[in-house]
C-alpha positions as CSV (number, residue, x, y, z in Angstrom):
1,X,14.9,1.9,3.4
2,X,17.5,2.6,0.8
3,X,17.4,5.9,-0.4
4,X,18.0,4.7,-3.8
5,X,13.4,3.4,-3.8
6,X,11.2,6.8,-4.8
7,X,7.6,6.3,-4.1
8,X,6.6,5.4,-7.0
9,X,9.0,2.2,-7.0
10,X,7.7,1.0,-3.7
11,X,4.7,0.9,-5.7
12,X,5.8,-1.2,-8.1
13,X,7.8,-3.6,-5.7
14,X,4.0,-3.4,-3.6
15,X,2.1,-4.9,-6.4
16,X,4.6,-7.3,-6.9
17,X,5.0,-8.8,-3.8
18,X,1.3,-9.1,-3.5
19,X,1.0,-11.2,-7.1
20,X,3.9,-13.4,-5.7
21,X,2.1,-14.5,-2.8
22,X,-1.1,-15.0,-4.2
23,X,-1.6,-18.9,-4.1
24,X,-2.9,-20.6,-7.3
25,X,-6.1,-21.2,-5.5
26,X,-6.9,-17.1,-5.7
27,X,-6.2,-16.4,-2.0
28,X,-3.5,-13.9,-0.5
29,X,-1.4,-14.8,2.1
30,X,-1.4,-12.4,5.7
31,X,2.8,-12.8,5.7
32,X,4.7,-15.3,3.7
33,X,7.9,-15.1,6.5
34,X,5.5,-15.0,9.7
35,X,4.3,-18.7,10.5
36,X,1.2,-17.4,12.3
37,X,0.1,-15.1,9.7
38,X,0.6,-18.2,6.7
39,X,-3.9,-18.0,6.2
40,X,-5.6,-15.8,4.0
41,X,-7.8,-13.5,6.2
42,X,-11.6,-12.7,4.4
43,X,-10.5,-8.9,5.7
44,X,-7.3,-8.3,4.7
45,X,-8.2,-9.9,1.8
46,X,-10.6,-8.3,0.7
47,X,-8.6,-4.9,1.3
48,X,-5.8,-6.5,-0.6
49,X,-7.7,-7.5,-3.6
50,X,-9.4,-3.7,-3.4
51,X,-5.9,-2.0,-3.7
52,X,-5.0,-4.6,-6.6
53,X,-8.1,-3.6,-8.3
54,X,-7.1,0.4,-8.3
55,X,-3.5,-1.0,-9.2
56,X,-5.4,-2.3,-12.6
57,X,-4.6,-6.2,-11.4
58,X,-8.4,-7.2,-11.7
59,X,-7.3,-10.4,-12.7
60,X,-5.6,-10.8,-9.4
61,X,-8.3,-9.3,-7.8
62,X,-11.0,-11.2,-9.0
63,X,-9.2,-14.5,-8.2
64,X,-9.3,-13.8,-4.4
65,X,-13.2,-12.8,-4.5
66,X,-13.8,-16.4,-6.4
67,X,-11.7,-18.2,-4.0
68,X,-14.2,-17.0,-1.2
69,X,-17.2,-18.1,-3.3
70,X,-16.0,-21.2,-3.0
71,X,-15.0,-21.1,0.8
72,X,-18.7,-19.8,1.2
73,X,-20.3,-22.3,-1.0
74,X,-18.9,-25.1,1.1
75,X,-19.8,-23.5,3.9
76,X,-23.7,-23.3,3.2
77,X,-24.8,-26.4,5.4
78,X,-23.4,-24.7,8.3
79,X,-24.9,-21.4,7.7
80,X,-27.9,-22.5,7.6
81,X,-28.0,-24.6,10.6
82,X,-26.7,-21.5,12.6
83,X,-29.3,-19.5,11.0
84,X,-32.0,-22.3,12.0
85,X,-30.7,-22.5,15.6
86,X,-30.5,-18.8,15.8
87,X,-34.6,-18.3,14.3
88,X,-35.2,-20.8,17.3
89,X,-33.9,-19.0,19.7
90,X,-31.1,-21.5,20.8
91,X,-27.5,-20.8,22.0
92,X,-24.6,-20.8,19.7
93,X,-21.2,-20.9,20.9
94,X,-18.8,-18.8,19.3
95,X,-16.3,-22.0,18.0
96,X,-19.4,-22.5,16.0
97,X,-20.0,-19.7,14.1
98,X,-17.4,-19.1,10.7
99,X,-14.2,-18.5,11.0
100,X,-11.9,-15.1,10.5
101,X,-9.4,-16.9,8.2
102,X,-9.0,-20.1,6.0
103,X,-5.6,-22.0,4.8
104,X,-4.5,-20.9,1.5
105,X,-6.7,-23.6,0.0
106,X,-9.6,-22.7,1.2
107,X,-10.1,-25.6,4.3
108,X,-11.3,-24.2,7.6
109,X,-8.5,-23.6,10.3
110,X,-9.5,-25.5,13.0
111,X,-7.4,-26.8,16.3
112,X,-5.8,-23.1,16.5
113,X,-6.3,-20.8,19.7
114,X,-7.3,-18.0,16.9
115,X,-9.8,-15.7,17.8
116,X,-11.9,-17.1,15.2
117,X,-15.2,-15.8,15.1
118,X,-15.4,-12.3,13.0
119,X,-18.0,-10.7,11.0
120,X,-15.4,-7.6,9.7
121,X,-14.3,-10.2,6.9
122,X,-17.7,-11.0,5.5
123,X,-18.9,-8.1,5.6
124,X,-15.5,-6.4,3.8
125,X,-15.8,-9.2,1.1
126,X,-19.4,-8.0,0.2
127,X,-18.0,-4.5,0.0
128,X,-14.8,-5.4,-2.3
129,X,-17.1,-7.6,-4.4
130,X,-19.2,-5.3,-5.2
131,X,-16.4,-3.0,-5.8
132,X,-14.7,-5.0,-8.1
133,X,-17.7,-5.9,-9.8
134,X,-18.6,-1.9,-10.7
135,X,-14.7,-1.1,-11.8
136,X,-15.3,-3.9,-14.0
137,X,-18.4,-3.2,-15.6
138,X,-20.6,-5.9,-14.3
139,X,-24.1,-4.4,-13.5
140,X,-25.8,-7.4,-12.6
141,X,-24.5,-10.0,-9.8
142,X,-23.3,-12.9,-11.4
143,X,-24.8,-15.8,-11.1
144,X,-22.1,-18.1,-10.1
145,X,-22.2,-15.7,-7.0
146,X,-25.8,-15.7,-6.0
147,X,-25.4,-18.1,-3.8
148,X,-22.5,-17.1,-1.8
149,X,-23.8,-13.0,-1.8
150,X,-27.6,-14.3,-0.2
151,X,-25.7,-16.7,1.9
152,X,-23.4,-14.0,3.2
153,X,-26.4,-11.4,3.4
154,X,-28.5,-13.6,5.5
155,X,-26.0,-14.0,8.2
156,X,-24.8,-10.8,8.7
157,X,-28.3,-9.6,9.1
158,X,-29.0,-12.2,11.9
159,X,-25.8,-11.8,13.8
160,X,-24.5,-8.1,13.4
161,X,-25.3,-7.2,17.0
162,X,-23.7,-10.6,18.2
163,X,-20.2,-10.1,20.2
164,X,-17.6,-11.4,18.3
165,X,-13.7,-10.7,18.2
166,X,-12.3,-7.5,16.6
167,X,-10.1,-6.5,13.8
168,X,-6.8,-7.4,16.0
169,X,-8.7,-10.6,17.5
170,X,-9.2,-9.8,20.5
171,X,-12.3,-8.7,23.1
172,X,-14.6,-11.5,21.9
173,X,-17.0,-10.7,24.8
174,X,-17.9,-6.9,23.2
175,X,-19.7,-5.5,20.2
176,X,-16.8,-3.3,17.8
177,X,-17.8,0.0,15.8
178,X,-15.4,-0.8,13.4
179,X,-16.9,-4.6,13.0
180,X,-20.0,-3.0,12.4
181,X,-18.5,-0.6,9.8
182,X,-17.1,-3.6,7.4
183,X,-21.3,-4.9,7.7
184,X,-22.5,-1.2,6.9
185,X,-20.0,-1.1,3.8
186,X,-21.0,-4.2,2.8
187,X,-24.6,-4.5,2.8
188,X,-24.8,-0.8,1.6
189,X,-22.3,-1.6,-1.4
190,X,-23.8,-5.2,-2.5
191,X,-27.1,-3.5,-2.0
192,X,-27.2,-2.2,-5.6
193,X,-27.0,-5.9,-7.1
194,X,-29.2,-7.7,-4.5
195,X,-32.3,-6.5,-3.7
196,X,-33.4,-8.1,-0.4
197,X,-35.6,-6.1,2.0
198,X,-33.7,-6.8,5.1
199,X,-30.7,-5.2,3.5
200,X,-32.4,-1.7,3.9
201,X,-33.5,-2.5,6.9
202,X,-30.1,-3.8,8.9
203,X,-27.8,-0.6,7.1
204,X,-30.2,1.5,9.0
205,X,-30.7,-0.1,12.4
206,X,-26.7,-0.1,12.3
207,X,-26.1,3.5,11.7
208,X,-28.6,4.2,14.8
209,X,-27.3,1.9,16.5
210,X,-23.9,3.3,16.6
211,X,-25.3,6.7,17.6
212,X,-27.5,5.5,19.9
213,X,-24.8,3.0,22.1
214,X,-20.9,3.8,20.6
215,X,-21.0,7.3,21.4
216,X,-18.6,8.4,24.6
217,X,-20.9,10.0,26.7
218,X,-18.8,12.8,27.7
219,X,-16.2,13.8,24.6
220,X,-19.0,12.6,22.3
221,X,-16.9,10.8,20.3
222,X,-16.9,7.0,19.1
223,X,-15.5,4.4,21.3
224,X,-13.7,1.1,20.5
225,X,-16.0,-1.2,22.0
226,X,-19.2,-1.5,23.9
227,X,-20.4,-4.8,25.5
228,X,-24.1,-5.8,26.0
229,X,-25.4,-4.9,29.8
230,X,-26.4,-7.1,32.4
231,X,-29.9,-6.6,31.8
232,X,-29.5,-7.4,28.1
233,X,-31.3,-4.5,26.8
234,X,-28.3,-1.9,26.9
235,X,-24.9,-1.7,26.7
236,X,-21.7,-0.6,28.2
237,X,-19.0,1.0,26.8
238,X,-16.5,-1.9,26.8
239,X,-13.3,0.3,26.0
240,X,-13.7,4.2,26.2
241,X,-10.8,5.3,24.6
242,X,-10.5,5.0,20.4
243,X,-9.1,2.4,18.4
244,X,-7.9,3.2,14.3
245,X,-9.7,1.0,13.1
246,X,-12.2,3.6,13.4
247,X,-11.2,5.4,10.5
248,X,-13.0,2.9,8.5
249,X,-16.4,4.4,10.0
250,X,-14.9,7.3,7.1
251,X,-12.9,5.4,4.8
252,X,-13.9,3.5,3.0
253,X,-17.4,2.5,3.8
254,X,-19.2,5.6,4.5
255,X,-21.2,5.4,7.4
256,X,-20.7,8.7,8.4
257,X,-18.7,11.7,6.8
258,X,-15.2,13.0,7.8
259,X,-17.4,16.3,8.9
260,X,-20.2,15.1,11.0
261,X,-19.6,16.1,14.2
262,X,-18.7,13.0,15.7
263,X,-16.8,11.5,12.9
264,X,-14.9,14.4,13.4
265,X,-14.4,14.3,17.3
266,X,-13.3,11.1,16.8
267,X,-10.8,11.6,14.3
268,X,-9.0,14.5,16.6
269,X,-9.2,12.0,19.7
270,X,-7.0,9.7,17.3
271,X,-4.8,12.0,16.3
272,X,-4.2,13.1,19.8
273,X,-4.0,9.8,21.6
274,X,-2.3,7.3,18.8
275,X,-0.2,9.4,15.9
276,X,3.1,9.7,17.2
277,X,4.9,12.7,17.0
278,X,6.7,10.9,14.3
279,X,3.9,10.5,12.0
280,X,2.8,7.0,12.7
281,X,-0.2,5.5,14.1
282,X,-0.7,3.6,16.6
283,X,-3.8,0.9,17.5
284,X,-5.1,1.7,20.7
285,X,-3.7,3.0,24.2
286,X,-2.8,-0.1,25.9
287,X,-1.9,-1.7,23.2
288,X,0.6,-4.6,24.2
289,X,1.2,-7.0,20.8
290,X,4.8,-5.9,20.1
291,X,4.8,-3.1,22.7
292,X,2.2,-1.4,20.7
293,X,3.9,0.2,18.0
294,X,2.9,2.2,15.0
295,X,1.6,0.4,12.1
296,X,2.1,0.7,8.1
297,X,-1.7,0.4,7.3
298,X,-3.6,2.8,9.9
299,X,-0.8,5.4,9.2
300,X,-1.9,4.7,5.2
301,X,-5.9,5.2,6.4
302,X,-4.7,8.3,8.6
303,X,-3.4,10.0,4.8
304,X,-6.5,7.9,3.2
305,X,-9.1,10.0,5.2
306,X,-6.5,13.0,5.1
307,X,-7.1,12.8,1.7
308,X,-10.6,12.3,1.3
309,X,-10.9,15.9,3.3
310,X,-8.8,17.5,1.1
311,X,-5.6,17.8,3.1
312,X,-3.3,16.7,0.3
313,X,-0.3,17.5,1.5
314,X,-0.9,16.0,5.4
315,X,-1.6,12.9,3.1
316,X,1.5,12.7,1.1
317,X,3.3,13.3,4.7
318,X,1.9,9.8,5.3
319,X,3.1,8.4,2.4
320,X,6.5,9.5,2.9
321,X,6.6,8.2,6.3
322,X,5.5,4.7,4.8
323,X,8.4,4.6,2.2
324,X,10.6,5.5,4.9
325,X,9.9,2.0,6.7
326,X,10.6,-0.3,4.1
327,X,13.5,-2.3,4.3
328,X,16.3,-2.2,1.8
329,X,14.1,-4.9,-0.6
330,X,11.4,-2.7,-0.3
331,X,9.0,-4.8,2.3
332,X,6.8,-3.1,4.3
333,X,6.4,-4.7,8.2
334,X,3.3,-4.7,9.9
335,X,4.3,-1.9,12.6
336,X,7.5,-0.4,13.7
337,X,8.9,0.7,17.0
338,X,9.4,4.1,16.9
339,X,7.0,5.6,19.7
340,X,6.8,2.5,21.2
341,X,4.7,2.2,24.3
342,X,6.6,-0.5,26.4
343,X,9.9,-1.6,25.0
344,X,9.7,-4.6,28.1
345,X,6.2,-6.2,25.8
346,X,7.9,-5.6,22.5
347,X,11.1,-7.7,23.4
348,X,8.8,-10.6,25.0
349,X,6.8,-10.8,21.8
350,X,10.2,-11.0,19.8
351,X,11.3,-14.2,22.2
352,X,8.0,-15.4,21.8
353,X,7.5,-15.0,18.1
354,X,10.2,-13.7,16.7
355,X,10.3,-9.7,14.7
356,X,6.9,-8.4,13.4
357,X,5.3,-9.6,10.2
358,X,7.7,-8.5,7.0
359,X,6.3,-8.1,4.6
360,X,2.8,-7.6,5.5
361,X,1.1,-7.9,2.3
362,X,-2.2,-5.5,3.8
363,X,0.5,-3.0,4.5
364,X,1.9,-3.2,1.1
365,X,-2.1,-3.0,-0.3
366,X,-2.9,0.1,1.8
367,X,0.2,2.1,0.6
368,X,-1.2,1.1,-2.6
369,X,-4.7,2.5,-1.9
370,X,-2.8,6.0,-0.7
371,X,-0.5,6.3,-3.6
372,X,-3.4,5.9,-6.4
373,X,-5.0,8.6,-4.3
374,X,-1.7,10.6,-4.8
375,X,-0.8,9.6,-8.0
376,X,-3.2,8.2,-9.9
């Protein structure tokens, strides 16, 4: 990065490149320069249209969260067949289950070795929704929205404890804390403006769940991944280390505070094991996409959460460190390669796909969401 862009006009440039690559349809592309990140993810999404909401682009915002009603309201048939095969107690197969991402005009993205099936996105669209729809006065859930909400509610309530692929698509065989999170958030946030029973219900069973199974038995902090037992009745811990993706346990969805116990334990075992000495954060330990190098939006959570506990000035270290990563145009990568964990995997993802995502519009969005916290 230059040192001719301040803060506050990476900011700018941010919210700009986010409204440029918005398509017509409402829908935000992952990269516009990274052929395999040219879909509009329900996730990042759903994060992206959050940060344009706090950047006072509701217009741009509200756009995205239509173009999933539609996506949704196509996809009703389907739903309820899986929801009629799962009330019979038949097998599903994961290829048949909705998909993590769409094309930019909403069709399905099929014939792709995509980890496809992911409940983080549906659950974080329910969440942004219904945060969009409270910073924009609306008290009551639309109507033109019914459909896709109860649709939405419905099968997150029957599938939350299925195994399905994480945040980084991958580990489709195991059950993800930070998965479950995204379902919390968003039945806990739509809650307000639908009132069905089960709603109550599910928020619950998954915030005992989580302290009942995710829990590392020893450190007593949360793992990355559990996987159901042999038996079927329990679980094993699929991963024992900690991923930082649990942040969002904290930020923004609230299952549990940055002070209980094992919020906090977990939020020290991250900040031993994946910030670099740098100020970055990592993924996981092991992580091999691009040698596993520290990425743009967990370091933005890391001063997200720093925020939220009051350490405003750990925060704004973050925030610093982002700005510092931009290019000279002011694009923000998905990681960087720092503290690198194996050089050897980061060159054979560059032969293979070429440099990481740049610019990474849900990096862009989550410096967003840590400046407003900043700056206003």
């Amino acid at each position: 990065m230059t040192e001719t862009i301040t803060v506050h006009e990476l900011a700018k440039i941010s919210r700009q490149l986010i409204l440029w690559n918005q398509h017509p349809a409402g829908s935000y592309v992952a990269c516009p320069l990274f052929s395999h990140y040219g879909f509009s993810w329900l996730r990042d999404g759903s994060f992206i249209a959050y940060a344009m909401d706090i950047a006072g682009e509701k217009d741009s915002a509200g756009r995205f969260y239509e173009w999933v009603r539609r996506v949704l309201d196509r996809q009703r048939d389907r739903v309820e067949q899986l929801l009629h095969k799962h009330a019979n107690g038949e097998t599903i197969a994961q290829h048949e289950f909705l998909h993590t991402r769409y094309h930019l005009d909403g069709r399905d993205d099929d014939h792709s070795e995509w980890g496809h099936f992911q409940l983080d996105g549906y659950g974080a669209w329910l969440w942004g929704v219904a945060e969009h729809w409270k910073r924009t006065g609306i008290d009551e859930l639309p109507e033109s929205f019914r459909s896709s909400v109860e649709l939405t509610i419905r099968y997150l309530c029957a599938f939350w404890k299925q195994p399905n692929f994480d945040c980084w698509e991958e580990r489709n065989d195991q059950i993800h804390p930070s998965t479950l999170a995204c379902i919390y958030g968003g039945l806990s946030s739509i809650h307000r403006f639908v009132h069905m029973p089960e709603i109550a219900d599910v928020v619950n069973d998954i915030r005992l769940f989580l302290l009942k199974h995710c829990i590392h038995p020893e450190k007593k902090y949360f793992v990355k991944s559990i996987r159901p037992a042999a038996d079927s009745n329990s679980y094993d811990i699929g991963f024992e280390g900690v991923d930082a993706s649990l942040m969002w346990l904290a930020q923004p969805f609230q299952v549990f505070g940055v002070d209980h116990a094992i919020m906090n334990a977990t939020l020290a075992e991250l900040e031993a094991r994946l910030k670099s000495a740098d100020g970055g954060v990592r993924r996981y330990v092991g992580d091999e996409y691009y040698g596993g190098g520290e990425w743009i939006l967990l370091t933005a959570w890391y001063g997200w959460i720093d925020y939220s506990a009051g350490q405003y000035e750990q925060a704004a270290e973050s925030l610093q460190w982002i700005a510092r990563q931009a290019d000279a145009w002011g694009r923000l990568p998905e990681q960087v390669f720092h503290s690198l964990a194996s050089k050897d995997t980061y060159e054979q993802w560059v032969h293979r796909w070429g440099t990481p995502a740049t610019p990474l519009l849900w990096s862009h969005a989550m410096y967003l969401v840590l400046y407003s916290q900043l700056y206003g």
